[in-house]
MARGU-924311 format. One record per atom (N, C-alpha, C, CB): residue in one letter; x, z, y; atom name. Coordinates in steps of 0.2 Angstrom, whole numbers, plus 5000, padded with zeros to 4 digits. Glycine has a CB too. Layout:
<pts>
   aa      X      Z      Y   at
    a      X      Z      Y   CA
...
</pts>
This chain:
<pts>
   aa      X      Z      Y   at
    x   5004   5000   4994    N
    x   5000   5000   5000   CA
    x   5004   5000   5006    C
    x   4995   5006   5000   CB
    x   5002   4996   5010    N
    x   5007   4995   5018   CA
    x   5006   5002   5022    C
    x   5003   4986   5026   CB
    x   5008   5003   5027    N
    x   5008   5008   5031   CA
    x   5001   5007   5036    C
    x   5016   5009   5035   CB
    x   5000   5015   5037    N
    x   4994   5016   5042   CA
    x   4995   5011   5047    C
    x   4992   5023   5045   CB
    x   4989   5011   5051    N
    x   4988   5011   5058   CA
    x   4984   5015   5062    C
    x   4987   5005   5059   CB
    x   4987   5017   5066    N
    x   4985   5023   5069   CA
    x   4981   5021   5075    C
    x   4990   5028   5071   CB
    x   4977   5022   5078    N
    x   4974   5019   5083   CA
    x   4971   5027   5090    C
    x   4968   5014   5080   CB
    x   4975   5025   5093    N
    x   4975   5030   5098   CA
    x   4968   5029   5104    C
    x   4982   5030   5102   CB
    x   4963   5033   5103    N
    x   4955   5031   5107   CA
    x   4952   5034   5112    C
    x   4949   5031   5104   CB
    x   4950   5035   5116    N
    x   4946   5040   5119   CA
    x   4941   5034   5123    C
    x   4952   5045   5124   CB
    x   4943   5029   5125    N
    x   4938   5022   5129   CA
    x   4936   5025   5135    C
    x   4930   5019   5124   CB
    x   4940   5028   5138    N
    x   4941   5031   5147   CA
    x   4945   5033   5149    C
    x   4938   5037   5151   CB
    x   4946   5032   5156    N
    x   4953   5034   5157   CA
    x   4955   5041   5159    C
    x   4955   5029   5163   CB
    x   4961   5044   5158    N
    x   4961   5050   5161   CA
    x   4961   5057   5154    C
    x   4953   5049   5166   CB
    x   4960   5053   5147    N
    x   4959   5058   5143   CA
    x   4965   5061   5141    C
    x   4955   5055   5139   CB
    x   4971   5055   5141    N
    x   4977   5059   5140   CA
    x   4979   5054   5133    C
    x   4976   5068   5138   CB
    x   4976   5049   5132    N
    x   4977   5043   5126   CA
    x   4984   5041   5127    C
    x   4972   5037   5127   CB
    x   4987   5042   5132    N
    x   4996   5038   5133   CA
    x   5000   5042   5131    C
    x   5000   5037   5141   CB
    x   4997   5049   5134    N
    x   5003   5053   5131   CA
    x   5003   5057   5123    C
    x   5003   5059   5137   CB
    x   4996   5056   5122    N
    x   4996   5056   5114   CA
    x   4999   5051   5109    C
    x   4989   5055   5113   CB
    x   4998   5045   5113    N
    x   5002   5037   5109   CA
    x   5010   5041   5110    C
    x   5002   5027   5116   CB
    x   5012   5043   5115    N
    x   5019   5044   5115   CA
    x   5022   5049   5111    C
    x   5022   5046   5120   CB
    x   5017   5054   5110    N
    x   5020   5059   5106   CA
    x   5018   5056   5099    C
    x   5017   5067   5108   CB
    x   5012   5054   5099    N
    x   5013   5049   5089   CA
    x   5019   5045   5089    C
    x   5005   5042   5086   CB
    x   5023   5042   5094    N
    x   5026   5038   5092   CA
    x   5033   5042   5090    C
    x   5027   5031   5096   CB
    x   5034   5048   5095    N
    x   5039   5052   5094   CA
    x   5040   5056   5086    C
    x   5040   5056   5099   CB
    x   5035   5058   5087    N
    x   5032   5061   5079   CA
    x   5035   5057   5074    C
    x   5023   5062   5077   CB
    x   5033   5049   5071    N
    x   5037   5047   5068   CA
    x   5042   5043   5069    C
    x   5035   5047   5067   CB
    x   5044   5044   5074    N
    x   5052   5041   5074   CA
    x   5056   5047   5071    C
    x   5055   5037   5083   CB
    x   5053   5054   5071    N
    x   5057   5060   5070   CA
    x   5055   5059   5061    C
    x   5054   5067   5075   CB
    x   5051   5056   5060    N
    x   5050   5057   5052   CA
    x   5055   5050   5049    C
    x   5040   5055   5048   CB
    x   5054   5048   5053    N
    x   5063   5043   5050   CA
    x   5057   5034   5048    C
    x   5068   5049   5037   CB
    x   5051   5034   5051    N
    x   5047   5029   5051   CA
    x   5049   5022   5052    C
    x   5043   5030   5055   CB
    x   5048   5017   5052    N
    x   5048   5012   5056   CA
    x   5041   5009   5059    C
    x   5053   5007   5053   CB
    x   5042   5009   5067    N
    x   5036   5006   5070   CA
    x   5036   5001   5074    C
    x   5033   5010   5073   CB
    x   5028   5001   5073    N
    x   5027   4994   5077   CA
    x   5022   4996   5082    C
    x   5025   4988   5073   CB
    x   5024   4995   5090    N
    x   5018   4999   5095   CA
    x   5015   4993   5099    C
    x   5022   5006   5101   CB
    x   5007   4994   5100    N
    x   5000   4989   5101   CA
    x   5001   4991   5109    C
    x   4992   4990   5096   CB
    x   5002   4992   5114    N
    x   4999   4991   5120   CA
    x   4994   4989   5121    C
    x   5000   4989   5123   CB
    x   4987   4990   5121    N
    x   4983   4987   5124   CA
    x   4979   4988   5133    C
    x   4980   4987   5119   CB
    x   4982   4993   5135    N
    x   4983   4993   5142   CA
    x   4986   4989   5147    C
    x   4984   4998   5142   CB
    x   4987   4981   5144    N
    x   4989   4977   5148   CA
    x   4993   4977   5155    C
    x   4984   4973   5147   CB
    x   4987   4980   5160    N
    x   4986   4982   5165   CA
    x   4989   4987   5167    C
    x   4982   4982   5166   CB
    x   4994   4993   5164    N
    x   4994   4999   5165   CA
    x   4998   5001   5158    C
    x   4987   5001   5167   CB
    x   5004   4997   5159    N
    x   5006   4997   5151   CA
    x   5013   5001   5152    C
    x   5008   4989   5146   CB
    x   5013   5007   5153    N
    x   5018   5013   5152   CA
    x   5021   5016   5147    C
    x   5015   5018   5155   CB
    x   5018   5015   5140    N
    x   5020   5018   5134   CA
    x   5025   5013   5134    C
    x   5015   5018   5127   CB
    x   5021   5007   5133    N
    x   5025   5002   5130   CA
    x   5031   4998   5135    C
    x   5021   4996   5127   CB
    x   5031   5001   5139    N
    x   5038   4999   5145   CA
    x   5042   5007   5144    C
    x   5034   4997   5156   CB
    x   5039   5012   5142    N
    x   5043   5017   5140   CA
    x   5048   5015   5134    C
    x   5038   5021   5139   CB
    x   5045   5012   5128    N
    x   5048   5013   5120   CA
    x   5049   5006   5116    C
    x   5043   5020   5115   CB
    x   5047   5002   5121    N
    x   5050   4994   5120   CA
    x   5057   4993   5119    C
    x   5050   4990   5126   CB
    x   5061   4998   5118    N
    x   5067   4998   5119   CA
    x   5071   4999   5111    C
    x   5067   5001   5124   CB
    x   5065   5005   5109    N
    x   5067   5008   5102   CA
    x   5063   5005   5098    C
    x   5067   5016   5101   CB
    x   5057   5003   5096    N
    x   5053   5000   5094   CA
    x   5052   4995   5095    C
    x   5048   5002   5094   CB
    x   5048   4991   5089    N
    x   5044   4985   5088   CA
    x   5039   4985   5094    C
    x   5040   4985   5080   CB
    x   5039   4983   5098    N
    x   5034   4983   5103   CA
    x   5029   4978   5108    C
    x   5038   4986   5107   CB
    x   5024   4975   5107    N
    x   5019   4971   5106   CA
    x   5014   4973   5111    C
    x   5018   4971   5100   CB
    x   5012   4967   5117    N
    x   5007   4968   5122   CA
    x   5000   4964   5121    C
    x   5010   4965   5128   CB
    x   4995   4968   5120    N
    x   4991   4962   5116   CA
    x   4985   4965   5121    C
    x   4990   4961   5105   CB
    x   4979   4961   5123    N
    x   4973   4961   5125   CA
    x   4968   4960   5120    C
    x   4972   4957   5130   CB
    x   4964   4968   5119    N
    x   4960   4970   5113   CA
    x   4952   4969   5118    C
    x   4962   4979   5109   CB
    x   4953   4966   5124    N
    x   4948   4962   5128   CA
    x   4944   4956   5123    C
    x   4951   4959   5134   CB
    x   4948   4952   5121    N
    x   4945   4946   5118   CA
    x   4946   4946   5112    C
    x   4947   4940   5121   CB
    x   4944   4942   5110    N
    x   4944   4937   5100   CA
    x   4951   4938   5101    C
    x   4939   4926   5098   CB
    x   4955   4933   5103    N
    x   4961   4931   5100   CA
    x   4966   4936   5100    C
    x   4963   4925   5104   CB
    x   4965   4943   5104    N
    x   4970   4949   5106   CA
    x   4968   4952   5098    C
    x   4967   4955   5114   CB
    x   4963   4953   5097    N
    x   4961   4957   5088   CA
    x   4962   4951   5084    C
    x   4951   4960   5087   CB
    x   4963   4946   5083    N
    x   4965   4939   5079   CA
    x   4974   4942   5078    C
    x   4962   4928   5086   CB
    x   4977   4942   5084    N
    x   4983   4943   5085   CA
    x   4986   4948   5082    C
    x   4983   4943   5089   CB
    x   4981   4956   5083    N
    x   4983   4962   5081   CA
    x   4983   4963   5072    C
    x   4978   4968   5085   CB
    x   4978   4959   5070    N
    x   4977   4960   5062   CA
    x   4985   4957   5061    C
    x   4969   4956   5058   CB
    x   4985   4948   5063    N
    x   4992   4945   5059   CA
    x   4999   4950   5061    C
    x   4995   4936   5064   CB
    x   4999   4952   5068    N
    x   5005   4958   5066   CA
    x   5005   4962   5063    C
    x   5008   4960   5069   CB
    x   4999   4963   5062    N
    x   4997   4971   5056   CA
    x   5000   4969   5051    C
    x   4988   4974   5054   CB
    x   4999   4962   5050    N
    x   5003   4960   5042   CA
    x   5008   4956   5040    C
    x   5000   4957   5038   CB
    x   5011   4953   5047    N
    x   5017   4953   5047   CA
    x   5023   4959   5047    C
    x   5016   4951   5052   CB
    x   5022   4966   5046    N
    x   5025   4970   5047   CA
    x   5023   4976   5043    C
    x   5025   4971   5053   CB
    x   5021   4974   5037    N
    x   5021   4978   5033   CA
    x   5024   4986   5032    C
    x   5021   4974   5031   CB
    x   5031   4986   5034    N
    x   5034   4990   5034   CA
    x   5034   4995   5039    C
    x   5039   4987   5034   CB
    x   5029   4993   5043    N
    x   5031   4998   5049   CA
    x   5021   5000   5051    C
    x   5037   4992   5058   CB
    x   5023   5007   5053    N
    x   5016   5013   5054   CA
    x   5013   5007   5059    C
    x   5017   5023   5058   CB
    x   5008   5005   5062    N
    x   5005   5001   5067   CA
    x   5004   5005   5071    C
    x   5000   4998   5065   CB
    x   5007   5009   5077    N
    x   5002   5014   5083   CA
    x   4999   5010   5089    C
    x   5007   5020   5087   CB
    x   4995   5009   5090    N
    x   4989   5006   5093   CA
    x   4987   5013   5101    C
    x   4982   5006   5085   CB
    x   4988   5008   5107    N
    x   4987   5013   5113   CA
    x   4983   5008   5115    C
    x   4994   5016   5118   CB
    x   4977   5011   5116    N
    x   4973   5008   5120   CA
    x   4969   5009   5125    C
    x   4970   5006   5116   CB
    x   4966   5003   5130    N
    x   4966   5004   5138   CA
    x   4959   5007   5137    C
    x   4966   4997   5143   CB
    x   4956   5010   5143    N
    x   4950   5013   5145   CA
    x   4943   5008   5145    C
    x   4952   5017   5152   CB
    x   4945   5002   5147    N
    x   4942   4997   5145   CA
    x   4938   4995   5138    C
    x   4946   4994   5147   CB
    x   4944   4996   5134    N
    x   4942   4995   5127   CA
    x   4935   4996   5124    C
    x   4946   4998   5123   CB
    x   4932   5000   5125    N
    x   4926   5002   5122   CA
    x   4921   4993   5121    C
    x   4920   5010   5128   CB
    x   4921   4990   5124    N
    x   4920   4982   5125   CA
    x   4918   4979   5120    C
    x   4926   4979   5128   CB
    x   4927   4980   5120    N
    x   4931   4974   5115   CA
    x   4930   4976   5108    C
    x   4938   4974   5116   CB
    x   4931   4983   5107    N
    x   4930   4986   5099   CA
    x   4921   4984   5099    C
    x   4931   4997   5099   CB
    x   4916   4986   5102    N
    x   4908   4984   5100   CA
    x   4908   4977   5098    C
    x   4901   4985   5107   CB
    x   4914   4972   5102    N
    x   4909   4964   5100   CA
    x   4916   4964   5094    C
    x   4910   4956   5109   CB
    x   4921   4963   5094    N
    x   4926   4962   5089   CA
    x   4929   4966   5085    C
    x   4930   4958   5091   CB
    x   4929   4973   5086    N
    x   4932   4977   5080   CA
    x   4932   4974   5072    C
    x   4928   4985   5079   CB
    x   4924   4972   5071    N
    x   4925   4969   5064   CA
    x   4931   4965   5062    C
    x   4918   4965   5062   CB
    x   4934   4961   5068    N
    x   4940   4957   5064   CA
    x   4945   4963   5060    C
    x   4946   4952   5071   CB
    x   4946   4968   5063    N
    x   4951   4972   5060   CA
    x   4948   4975   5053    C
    x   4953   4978   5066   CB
    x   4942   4980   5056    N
    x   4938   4982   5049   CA
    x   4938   4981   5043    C
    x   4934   4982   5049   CB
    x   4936   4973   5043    N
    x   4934   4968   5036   CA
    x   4940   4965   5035    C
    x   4929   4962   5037   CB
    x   4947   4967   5037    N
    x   4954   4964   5036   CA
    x   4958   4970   5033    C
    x   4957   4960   5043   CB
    x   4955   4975   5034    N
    x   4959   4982   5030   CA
    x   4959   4983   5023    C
    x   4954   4989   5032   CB
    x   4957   4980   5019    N
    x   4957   4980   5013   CA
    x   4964   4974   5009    C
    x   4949   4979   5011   CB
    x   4961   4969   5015    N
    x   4968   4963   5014   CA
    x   4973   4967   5015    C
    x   4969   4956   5018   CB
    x   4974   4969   5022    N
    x   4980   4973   5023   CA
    x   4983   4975   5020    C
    x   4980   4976   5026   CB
    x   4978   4979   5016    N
    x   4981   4985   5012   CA
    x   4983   4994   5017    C
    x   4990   4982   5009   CB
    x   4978   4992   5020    N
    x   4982   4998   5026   CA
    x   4975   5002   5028    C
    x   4987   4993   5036   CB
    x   4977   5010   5028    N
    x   4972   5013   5032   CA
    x   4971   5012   5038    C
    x   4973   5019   5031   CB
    x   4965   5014   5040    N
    x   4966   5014   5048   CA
    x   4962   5020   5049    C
    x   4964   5008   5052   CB
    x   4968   5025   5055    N
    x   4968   5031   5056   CA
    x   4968   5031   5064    C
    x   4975   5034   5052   CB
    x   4961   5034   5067    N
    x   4958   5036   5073   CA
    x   4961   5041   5076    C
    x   4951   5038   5073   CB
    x   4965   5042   5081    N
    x   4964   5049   5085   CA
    x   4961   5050   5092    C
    x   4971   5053   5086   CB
    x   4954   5051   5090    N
    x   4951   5051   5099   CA
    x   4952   5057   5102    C
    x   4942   5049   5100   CB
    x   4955   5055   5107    N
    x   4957   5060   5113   CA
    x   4951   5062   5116    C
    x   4962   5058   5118   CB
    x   4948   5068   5119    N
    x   4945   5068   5122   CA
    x   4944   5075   5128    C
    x   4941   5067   5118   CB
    x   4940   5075   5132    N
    x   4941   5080   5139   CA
    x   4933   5083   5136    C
    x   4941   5075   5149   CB
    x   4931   5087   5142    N
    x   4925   5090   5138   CA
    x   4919   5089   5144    C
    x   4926   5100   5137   CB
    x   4918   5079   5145    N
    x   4912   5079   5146   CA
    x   4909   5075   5143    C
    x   4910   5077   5151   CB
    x   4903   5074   5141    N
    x   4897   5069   5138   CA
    x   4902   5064   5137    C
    x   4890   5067   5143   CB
    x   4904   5058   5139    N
    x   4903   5052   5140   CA
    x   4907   5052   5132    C
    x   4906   5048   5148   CB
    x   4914   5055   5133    N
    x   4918   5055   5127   CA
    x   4916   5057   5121    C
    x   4924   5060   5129   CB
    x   4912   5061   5119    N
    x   4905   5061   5113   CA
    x   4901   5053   5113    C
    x   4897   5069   5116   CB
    x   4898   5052   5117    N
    x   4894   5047   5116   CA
    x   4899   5038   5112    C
    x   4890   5047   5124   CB
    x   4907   5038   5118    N
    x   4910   5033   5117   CA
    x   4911   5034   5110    C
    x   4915   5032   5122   CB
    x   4911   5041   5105    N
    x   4914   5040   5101   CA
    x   4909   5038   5095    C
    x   4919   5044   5101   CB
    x   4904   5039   5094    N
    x   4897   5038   5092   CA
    x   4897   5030   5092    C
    x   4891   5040   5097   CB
    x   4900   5027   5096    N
    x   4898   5020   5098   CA
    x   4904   5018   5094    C
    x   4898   5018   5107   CB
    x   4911   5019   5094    N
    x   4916   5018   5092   CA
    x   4916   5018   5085    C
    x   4919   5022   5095   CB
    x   4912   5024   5083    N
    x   4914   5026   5074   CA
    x   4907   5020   5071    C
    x   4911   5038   5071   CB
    x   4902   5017   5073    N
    x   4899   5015   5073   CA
    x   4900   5007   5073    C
    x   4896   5018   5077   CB
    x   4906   5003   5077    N
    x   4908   4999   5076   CA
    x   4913   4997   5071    C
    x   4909   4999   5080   CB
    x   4919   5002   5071    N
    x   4924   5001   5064   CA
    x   4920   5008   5061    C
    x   4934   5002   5066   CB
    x   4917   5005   5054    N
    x   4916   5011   5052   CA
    x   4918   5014   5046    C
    x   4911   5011   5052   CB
    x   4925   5011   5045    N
    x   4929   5010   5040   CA
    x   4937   5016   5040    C
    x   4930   5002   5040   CB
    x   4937   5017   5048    N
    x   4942   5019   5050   CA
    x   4940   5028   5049    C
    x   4944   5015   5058   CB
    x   4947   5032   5048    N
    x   4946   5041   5049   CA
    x   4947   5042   5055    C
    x   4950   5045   5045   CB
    x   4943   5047   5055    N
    x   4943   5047   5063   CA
    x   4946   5057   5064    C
    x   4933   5045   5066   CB
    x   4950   5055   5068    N
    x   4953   5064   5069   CA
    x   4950   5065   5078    C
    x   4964   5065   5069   CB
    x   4946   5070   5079    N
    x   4946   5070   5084   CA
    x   4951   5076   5088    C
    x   4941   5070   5086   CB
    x   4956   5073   5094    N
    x   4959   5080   5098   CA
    x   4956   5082   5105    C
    x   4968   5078   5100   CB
    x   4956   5089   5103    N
    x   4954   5090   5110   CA
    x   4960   5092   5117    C
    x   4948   5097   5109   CB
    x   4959   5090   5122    N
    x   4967   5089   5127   CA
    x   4966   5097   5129    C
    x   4966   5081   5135   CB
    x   4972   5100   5129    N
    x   4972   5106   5131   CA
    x   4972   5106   5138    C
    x   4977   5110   5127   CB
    x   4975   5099   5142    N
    x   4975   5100   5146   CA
    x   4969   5101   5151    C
    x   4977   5097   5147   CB
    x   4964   5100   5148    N
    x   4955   5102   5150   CA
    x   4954   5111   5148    C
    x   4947   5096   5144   CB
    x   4958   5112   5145    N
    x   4955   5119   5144   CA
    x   4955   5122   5136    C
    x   4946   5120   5145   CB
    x   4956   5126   5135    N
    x   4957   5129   5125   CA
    x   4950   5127   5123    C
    x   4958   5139   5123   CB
    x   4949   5127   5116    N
    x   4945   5126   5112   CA
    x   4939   5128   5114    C
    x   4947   5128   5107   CB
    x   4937   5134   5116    N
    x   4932   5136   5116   CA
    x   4927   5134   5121    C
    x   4933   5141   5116   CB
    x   4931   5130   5128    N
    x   4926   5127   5134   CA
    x   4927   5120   5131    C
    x   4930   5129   5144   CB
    x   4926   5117   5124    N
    x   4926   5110   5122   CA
    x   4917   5110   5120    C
    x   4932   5108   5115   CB
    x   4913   5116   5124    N
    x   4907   5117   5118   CA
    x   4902   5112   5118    C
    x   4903   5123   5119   CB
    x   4903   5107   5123    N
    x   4899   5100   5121   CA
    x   4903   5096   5115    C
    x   4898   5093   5129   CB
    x   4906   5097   5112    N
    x   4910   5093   5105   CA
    x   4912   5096   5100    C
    x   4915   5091   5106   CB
    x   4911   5102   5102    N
    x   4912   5109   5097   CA
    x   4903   5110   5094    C
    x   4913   5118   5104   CB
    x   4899   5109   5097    N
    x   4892   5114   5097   CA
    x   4887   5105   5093    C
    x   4887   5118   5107   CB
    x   4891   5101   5096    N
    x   4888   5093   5094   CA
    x   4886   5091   5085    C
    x   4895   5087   5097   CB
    x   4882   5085   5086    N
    x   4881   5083   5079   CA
    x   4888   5077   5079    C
    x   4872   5079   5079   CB
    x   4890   5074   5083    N
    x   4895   5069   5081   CA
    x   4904   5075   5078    C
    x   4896   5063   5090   CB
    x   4905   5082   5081    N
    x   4910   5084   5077   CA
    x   4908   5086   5070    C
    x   4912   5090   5079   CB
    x   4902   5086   5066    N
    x   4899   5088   5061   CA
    x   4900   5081   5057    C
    x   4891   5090   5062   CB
    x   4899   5074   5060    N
    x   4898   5069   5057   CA
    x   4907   5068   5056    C
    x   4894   5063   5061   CB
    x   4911   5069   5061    N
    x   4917   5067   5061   CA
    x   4921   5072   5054    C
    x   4919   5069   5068   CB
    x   4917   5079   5053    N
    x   4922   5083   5048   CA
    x   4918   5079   5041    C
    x   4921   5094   5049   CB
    x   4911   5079   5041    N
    x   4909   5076   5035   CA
    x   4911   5069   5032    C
    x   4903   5077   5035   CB
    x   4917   5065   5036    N
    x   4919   5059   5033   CA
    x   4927   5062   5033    C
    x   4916   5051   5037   CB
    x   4929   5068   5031    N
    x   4933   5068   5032   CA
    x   4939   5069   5036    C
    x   4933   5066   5031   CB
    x   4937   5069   5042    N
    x   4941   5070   5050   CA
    x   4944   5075   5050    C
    x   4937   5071   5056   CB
    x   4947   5078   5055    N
    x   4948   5084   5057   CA
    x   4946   5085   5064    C
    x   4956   5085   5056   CB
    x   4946   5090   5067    N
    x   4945   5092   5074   CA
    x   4950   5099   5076    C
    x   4937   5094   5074   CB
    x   4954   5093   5082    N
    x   4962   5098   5081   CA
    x   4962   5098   5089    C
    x   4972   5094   5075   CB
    x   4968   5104   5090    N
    x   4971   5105   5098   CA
    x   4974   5101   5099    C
    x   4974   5111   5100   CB
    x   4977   5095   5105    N
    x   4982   5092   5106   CA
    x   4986   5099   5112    C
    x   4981   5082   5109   CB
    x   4990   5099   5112    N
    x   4993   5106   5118   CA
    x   4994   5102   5124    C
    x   5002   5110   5117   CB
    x   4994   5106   5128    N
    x   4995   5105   5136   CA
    x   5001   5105   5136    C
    x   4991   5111   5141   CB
    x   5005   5100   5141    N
    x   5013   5099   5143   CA
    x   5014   5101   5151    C
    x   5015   5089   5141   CB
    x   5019   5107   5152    N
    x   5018   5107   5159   CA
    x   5017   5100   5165    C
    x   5021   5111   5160   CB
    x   5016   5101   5171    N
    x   5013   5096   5174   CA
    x   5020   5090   5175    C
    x   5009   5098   5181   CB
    x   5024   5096   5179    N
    x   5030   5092   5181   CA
    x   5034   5090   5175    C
    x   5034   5096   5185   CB
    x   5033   5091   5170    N
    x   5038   5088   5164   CA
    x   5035   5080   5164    C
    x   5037   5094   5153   CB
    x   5027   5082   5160    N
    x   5023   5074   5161   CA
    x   5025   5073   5166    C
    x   5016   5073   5161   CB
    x   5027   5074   5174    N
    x   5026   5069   5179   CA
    x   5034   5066   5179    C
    x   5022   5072   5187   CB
    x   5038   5069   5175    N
    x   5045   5067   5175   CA
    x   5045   5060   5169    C
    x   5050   5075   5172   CB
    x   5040   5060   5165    N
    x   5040   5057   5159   CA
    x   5038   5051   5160    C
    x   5036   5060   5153   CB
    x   5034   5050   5164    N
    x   5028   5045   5166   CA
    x   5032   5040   5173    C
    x   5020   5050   5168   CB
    x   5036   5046   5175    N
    x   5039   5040   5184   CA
    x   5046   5041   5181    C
    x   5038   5045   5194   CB
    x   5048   5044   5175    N
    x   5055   5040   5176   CA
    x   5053   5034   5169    C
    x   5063   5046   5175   CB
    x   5049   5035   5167    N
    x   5048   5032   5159   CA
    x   5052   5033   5154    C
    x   5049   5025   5158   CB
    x   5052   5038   5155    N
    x   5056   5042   5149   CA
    x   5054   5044   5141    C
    x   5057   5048   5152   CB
    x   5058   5040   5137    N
    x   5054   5043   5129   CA
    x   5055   5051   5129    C
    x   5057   5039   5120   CB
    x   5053   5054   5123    N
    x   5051   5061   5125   CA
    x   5059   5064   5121    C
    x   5043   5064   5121   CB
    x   5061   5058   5116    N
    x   5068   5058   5112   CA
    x   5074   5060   5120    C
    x   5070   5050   5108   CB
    x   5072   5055   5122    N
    x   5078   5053   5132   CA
    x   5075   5060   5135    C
    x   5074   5042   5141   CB
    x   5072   5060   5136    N
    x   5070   5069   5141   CA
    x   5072   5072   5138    C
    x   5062   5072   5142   CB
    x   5074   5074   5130    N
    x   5076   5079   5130   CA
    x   5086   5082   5129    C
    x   5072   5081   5124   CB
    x   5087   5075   5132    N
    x   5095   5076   5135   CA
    x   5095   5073   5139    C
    x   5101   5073   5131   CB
    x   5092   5072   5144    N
    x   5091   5070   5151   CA
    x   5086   5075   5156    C
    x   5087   5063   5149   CB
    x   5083   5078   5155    N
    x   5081   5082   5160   CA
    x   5083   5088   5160    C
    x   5074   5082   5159   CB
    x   5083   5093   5166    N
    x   5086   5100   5168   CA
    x   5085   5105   5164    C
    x   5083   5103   5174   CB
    x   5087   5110   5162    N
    x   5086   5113   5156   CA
    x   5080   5117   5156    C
    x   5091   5118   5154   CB
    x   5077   5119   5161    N
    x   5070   5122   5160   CA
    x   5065   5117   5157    C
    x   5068   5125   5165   CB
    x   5066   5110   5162    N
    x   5062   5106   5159   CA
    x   5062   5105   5153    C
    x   5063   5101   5160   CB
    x   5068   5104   5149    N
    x   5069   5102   5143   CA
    x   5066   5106   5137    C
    x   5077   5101   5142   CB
    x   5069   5113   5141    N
    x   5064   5120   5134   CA
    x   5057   5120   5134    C
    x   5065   5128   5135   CB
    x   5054   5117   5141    N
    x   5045   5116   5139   CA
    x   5043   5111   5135    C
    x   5040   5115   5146   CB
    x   5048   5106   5136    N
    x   5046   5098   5133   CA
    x   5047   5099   5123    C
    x   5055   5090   5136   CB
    x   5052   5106   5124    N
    x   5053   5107   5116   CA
    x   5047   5110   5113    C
    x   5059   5110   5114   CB
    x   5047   5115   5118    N
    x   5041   5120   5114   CA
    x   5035   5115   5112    C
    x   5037   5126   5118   CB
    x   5033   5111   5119    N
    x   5028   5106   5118   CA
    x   5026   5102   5112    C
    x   5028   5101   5122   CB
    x   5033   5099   5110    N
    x   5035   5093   5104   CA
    x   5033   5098   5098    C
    x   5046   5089   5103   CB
    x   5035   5107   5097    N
    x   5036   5109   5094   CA
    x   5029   5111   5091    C
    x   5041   5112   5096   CB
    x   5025   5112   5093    N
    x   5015   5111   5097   CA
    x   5012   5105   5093    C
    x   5014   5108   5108   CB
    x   5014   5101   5096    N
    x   5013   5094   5094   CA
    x   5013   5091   5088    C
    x   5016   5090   5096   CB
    x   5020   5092   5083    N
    x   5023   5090   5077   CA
    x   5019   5095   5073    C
    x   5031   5091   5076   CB
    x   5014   5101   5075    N
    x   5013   5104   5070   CA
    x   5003   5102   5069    C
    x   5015   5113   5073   CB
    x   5003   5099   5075    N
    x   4995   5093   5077   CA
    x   4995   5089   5073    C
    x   4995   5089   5082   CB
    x   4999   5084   5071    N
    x   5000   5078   5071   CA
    x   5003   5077   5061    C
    x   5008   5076   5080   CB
    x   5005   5084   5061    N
    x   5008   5085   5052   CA
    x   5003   5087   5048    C
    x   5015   5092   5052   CB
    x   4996   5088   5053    N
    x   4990   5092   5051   CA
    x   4986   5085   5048    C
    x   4987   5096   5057   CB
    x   4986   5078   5053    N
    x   4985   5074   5052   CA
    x   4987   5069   5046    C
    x   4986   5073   5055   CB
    x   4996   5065   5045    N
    x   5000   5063   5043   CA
    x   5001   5067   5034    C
    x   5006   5063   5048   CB
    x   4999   5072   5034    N
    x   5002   5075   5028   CA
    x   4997   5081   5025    C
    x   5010   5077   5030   CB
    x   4988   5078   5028    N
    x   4985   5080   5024   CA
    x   4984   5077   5018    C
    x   4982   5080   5025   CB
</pts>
């Protein structure tokens, strides 16, 4: 069987989907992986001007037919390598008219496909993801909740909901992604720094929040990967 693909969701902007992409791509580059990373934030492509450098790294518009025509052939072109998938806020679109190219091509592949929708604690993010599990309905779906909104307990529209109930009964999980302090992320994002470069590159206080964070993160992400 080829390696996952991981697809990083939330279909708004602002949920924290980049920095989740980065920290999945760091997670396995630390498992000794080989990847291959999807930008689909065309417009706003920061992962992938981040880690273009270490990675297989691919710009594709999951707007149209031919962007998901595109993403399945390098899905199988590259057998070898985890697929991480960062997609634009836009996207919710594109997945309702054409996800099925990917869906009905997962069995050729040979490849799981593995969800992590990021989410904040208003409505819209429950509902996009209803709409989302609804379109690929083939894929597992993990949902994270962003610590940067608040600990677990003020998630209680997603917490108290029918869609976290749907999400555990096919299997999902429903996990904490940690809060990174501000100024580390704003160090990560304006200098483009992978999270590997920040941690011999930034001031040492920076560096011991970026570790504890990674350290948070690998224990998220191992919850996923190696259930």
């Amino acid at each position: 069987m080829a390696k996952k693909i991981v697809l990083i969701g939330g279909s708004k902007g602002g949920v924290g989907k980049s920095m989740v992409s980065m920290a999945t791509v760091d997670y396995l580059q630390e498992q000794g992986e080989s990847i291959l990373l999807i930008e689909s934030d065309t417009s706003n492509s920061d992962v992938w001007k981040t880690y273009k450098d270490s990675v297989a790294a691919e710009l594709v518009d999951l707007d149209a037919a031919d962007g998901w025509i595109h993403l399945v052939n390098l899905c199988d072109s590259k057998p070898e390598c985890v697929v991480v998938i960062n997609t634009a806020a836009r996207n919710n679109q594109g997945v309702s008219a054409y996800g099925n190219t990917l869906n009905n091509t997962l069995a050729e592949l040979q490849r799981d496909l593995v969800t992590l929708w990021v989410i904040n604690r208003q409505r819209d993010s429950l509902e996009l993801l209803k709409d989302y599990m609804d379109a690929i309905p083939d894929t597992l779906v993990h949902v994270l909740r962003n610590g940067y909104f608040g600990d677990e307990k003020k998630f209680e529209l997603y917490n108290d909901s029918k869609i976290s109930g749907t999400v555990e009964s096919r299997g999902g999980q429903s996990l904490n992604f940690p809060e990174l302090a501000d100024r580390v992320s704003d160090d990560l994002y304006s200098k483009r720094l992978s999270i590997a470069k920040a941690l011999k590159e930034m001031p040492i206080g920076n560096r011991a929040e970026l570790s504890r964070w990674r350290g948070e993160v690998k224990k998220t992400l191992a919850a996923i990967f190696h259930d």
